[in-house]
C-alpha positions as CSV (number, residue, x, y, z in Angstrom):
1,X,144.9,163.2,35.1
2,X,146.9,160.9,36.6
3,X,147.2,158.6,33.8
4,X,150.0,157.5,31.3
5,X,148.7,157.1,27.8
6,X,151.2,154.1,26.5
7,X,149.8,153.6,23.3
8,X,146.9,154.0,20.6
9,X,144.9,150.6,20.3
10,X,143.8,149.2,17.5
11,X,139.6,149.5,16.8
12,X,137.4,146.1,17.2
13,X,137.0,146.2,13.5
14,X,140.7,146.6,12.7
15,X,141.5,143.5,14.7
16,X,138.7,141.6,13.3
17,X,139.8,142.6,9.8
18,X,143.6,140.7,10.9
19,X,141.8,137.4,12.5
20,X,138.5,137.1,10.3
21,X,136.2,134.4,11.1
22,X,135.6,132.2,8.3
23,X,132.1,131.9,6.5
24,X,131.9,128.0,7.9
25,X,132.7,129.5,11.7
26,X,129.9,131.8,11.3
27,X,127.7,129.7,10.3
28,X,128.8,127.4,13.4
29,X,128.5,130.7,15.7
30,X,124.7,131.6,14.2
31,X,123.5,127.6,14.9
32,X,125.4,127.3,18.6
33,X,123.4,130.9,19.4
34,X,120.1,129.4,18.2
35,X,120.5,126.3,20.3
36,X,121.2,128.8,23.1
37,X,118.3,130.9,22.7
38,X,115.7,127.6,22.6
39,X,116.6,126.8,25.6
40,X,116.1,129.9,27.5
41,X,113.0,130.7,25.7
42,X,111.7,127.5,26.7
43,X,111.8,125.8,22.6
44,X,114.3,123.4,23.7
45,X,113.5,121.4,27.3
46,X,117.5,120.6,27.2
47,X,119.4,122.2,29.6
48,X,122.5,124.3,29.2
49,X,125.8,123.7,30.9
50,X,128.5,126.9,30.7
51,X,131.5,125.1,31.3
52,X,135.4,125.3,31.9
53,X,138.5,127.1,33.5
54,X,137.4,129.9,35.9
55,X,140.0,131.9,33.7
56,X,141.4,131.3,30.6
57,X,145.5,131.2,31.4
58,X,147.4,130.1,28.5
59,X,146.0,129.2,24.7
60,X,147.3,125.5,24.6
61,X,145.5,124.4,27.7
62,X,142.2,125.9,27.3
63,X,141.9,124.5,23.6
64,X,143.3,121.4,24.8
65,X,140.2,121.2,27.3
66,X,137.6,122.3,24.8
67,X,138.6,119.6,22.3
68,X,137.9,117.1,24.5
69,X,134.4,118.9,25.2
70,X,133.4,118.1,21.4
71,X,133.1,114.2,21.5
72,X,131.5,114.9,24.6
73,X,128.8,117.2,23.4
74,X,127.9,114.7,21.0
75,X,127.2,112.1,23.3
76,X,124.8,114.6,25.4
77,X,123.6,116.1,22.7
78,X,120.0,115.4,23.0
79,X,119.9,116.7,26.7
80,X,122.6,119.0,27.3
81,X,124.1,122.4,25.2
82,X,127.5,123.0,26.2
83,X,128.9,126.2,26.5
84,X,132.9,126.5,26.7
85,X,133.8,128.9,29.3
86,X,136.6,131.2,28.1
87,X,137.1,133.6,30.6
88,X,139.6,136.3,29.6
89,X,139.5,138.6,32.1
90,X,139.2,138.5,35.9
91,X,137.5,141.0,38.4
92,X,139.5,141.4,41.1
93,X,138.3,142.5,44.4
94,X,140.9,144.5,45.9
95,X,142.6,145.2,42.4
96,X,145.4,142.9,43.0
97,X,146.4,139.7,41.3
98,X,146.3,138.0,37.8
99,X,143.3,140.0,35.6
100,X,143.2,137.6,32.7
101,X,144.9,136.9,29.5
102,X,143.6,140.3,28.3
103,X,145.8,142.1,30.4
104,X,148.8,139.2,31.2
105,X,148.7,137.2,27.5
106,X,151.7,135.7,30.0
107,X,150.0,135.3,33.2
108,X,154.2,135.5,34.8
109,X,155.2,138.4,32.3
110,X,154.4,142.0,32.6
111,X,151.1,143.2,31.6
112,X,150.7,144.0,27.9
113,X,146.8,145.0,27.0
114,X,148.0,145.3,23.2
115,X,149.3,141.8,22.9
116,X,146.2,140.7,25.5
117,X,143.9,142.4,22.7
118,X,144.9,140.0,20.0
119,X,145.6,136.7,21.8
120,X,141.5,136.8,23.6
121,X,140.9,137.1,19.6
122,X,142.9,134.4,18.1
123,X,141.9,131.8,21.5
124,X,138.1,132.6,20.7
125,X,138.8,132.0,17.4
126,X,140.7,128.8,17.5
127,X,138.2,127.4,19.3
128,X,135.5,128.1,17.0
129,X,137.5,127.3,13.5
130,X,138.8,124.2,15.5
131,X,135.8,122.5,17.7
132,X,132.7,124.3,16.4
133,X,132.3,126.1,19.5
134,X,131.4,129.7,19.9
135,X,132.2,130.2,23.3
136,X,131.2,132.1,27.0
137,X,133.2,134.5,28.1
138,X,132.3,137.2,30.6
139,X,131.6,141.0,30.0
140,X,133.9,142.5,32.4
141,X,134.5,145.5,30.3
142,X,131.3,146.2,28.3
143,X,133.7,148.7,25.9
144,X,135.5,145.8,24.6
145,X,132.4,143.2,23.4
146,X,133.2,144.1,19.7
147,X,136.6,142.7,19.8
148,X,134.7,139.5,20.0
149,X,131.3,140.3,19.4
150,X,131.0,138.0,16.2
151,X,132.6,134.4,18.3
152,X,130.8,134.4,21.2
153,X,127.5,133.0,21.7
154,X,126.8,134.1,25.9
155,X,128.1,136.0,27.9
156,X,128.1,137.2,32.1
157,X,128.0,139.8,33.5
158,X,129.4,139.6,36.8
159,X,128.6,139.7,40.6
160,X,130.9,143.1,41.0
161,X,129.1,144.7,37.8
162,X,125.4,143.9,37.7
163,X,124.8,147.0,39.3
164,X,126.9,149.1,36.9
165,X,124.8,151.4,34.5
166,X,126.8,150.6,31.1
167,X,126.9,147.4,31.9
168,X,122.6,146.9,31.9
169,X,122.8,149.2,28.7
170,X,124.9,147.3,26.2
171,X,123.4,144.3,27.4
172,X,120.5,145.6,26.8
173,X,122.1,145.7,22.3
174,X,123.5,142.3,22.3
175,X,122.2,139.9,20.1
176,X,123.2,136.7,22.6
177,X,121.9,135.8,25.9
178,X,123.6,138.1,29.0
179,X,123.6,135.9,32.4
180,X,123.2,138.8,35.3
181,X,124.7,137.8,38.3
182,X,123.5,138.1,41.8
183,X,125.9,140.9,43.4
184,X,128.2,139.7,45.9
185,X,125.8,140.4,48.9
186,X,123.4,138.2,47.8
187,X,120.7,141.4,47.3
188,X,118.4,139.5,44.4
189,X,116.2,142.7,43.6
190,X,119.5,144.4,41.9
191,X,120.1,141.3,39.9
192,X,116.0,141.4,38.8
193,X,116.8,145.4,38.3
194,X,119.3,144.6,35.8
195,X,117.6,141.7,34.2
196,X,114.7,144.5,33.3
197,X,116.9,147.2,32.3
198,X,118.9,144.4,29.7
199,X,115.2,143.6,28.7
200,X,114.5,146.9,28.0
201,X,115.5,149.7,25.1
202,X,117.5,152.5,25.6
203,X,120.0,155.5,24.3
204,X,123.1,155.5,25.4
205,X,126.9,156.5,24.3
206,X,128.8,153.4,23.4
207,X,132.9,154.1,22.0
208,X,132.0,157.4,21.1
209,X,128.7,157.1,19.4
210,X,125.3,158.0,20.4
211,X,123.6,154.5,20.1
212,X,120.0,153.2,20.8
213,X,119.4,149.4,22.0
214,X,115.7,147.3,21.3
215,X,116.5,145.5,24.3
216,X,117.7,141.7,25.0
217,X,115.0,139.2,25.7
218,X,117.4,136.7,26.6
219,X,119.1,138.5,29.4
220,X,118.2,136.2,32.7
221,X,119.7,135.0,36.0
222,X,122.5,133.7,37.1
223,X,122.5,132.1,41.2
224,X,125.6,131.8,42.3
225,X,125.9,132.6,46.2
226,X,126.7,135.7,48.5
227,X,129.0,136.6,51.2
228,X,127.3,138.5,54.2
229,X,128.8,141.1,56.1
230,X,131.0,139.1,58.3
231,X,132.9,137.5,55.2
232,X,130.9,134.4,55.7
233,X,129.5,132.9,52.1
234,X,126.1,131.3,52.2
235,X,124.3,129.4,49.6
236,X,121.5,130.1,47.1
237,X,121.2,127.6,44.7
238,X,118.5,125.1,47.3
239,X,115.1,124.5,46.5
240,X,113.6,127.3,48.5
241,X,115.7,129.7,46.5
242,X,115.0,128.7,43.0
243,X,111.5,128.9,44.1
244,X,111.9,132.2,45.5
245,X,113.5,133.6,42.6
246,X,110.4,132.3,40.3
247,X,108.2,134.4,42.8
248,X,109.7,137.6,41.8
249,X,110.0,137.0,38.1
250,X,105.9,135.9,38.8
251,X,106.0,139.6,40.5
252,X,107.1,141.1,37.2
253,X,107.0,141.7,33.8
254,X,110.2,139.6,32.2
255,X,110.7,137.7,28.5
256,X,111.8,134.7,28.8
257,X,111.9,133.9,33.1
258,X,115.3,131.9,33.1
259,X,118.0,131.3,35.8
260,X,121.3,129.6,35.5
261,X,122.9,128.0,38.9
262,X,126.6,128.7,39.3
263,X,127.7,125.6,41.0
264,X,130.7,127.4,42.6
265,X,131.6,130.7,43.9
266,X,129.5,131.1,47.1
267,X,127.2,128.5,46.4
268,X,130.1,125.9,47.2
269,X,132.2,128.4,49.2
270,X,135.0,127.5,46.7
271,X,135.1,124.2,47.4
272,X,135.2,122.6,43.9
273,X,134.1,119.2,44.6
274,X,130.9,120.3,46.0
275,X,129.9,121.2,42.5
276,X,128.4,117.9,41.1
277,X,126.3,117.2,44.5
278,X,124.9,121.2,44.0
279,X,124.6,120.4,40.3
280,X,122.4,117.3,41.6
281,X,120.4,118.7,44.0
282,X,119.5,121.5,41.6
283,X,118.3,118.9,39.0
284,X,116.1,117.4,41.8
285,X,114.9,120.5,42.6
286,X,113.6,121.1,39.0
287,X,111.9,118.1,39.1
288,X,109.9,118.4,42.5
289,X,108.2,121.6,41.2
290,X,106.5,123.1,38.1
291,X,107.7,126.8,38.8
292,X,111.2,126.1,39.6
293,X,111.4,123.5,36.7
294,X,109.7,127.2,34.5
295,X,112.6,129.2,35.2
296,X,115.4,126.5,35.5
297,X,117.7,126.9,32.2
298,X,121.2,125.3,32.9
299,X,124.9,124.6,35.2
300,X,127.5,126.9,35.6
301,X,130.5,124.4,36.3
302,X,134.0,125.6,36.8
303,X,136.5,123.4,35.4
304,X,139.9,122.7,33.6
305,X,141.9,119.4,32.8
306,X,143.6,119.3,36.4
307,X,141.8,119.4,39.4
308,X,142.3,122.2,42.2
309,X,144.4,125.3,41.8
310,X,148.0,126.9,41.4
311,X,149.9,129.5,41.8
312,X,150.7,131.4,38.7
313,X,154.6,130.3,38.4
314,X,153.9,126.8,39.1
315,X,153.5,125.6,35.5
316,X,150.9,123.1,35.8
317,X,149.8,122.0,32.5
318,X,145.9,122.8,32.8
319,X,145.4,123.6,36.3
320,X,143.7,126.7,37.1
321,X,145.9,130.0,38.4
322,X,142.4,131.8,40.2
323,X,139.7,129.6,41.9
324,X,140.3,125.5,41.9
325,X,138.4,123.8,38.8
326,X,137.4,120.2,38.5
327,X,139.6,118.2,36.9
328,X,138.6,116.5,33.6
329,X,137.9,113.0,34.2
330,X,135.3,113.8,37.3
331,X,134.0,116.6,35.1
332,X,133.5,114.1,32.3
333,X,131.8,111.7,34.6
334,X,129.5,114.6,35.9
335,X,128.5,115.8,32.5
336,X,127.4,112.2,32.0
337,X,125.6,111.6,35.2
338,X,123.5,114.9,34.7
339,X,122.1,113.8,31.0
340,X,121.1,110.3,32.4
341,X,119.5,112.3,35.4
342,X,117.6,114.6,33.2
């Protein structure tokens, strides 16, 4: 093999023994994943918003940000469930660049996957003990959930892995909702393929044990654009999609029809002020038609305190190091414009 084996990692349960939730956090955690779970099984008519950095750089920053999401959340609290985005690792396309704090707990330093392990665990957990929020946070390595299985609340599976086999399985044994991305080309029946396979049970081997799953009926999608085969990106968050996509959950036999617009990505070509008018437009949609208002669930917004991007050895305080973010202030003013709009 052509591997070097650096060291022996701790287990999930070892590491939750050294950064234990407290009874109170839990019993935040168990009330944010209930509010989650009206929504997308249609208890709740308020909408979800997954919101915050498109990666989660450094721990000050990113608990800075969802601090000020608290006050925030109670103002909108009888429209709108947030849900921190706490993004700690990073699919890369070609391989290259910054893959998250999990493997760069110092996005300029060396990687270090055992230091990585613990600081995903103690910025999940701040946020939790400190704000009350159990957070999003996306499943890029399915092998790892139980580090953090018992602080978040949702998580994504992404555009690169909604095709992957282990990926559809342990979705298919979580006990939170799983957001299946459409795949990079835009191809919606492997998004609707994983969506059923998450729904479903199966047997599978899972860290070395031979595990069975009952299936997750909250697993649902998640729009957020395509790039053809020219490089061009192209839309699919406009009315004609959403009612598209209702179509072929009509088509098949799904718990809980749900989809989730991603307001950047492809669906803005990565231009981050695009994201309130898209955010908009996909309320109006909702509103003009019964099926499309069936399956609609919530936003996917990135953002962070600064807006735009950075390279990663520019040290600016709350500015995002992958894809530009909106900054706070328009992102507060957004979060208010959408609850008086819905």
């Amino acid at each position: 093999m052509n591997m070097r084996f650096n060291r022996e990692l701790f287990s999930p349960q070892e590491l939750k023994r050294m950064y234990g939730a407290s009874a109170a956090a839990a019993e935040n955690k168990a009330a944010n994943d209930k509010k989650i779970r009206d929504v997308l099984d249609g208890t709740s008519d308020k909408m979800l918003l997954v919101v915050g950095p498109c990666s989660a750089d450094r721990e000050d920053s990113v608990i800075d940000y969802i601090t000020r999401l608290r006050p925030l959340q109670d103002k909108v609290a009888d429209k709108i469930v947030i849900v921190p985005r706490i993004y700690t690792n990073k699919p890369r396309t070609t391989g290259a660049g910054y893959k998250g704090m999990l493997h760069q707990p110092d996005p300029i330093a060396d990687p270090d996957l055992f230091k990585g392990l613990v600081s995903i665990r103690k910025l999940h957990l701040r946020a939790l003990e400190e704000t009350g929020f159990s957070c999003a946070d996306e499943m890029l390595y399915p092998e790892n959930h139980l580090f953090l299985s018992d602080l978040l609340s949702y998580v994504a599976v992404g555009a690169r892995s909604v095709e992957d086999q282990q990926h559809r399985l342990v979705a298919s044994g979580l006990d939170i909702p799983v957001g299946m991305k459409n795949p990079t080309g835009g191809d919606l029946s492997v998004m609707m393929n994983s969506i059923n396979a998450a729904q479903h049970g199966h047997s599978f081997i899972y860290r070395n044990w031979d595990v069975s799953s009952e299936g997750n009926p909250y697993a649902h999608a998640i729009l957020r654009g395509y790039v053809d085969s020219h490089g061009t990106s192209h839309p699919n968050y406009h009315y004609e999609d959403l009612r598209r996509l209702a179509d072929l959950y009509d088509e098949g036999s799904y718990k809980n029809p749900g989809v989730i617009v991603d307001c950047n990505h492809s669906n803005s070509g990565k231009k981050y002020l695009e994201q309130g008018r898209i955010a908009k437009e996909v309320l109006h949609s909702a509103r003009s038609c019964d099926s499309v208002r069936r399956i609609f669930k919530g936003l996917m917004i990135e953002s962070y305190i600064e807006d735009g991007s950075q390279k990663s050895g520019e040290h600016v305080y709350g500015c995002s190091i992958t894809d530009p973010c909106l900054g706070w202030e328009k992102t507060e003013r957004l979060i208010l414009d959408l609850a008086d709009l819905l």
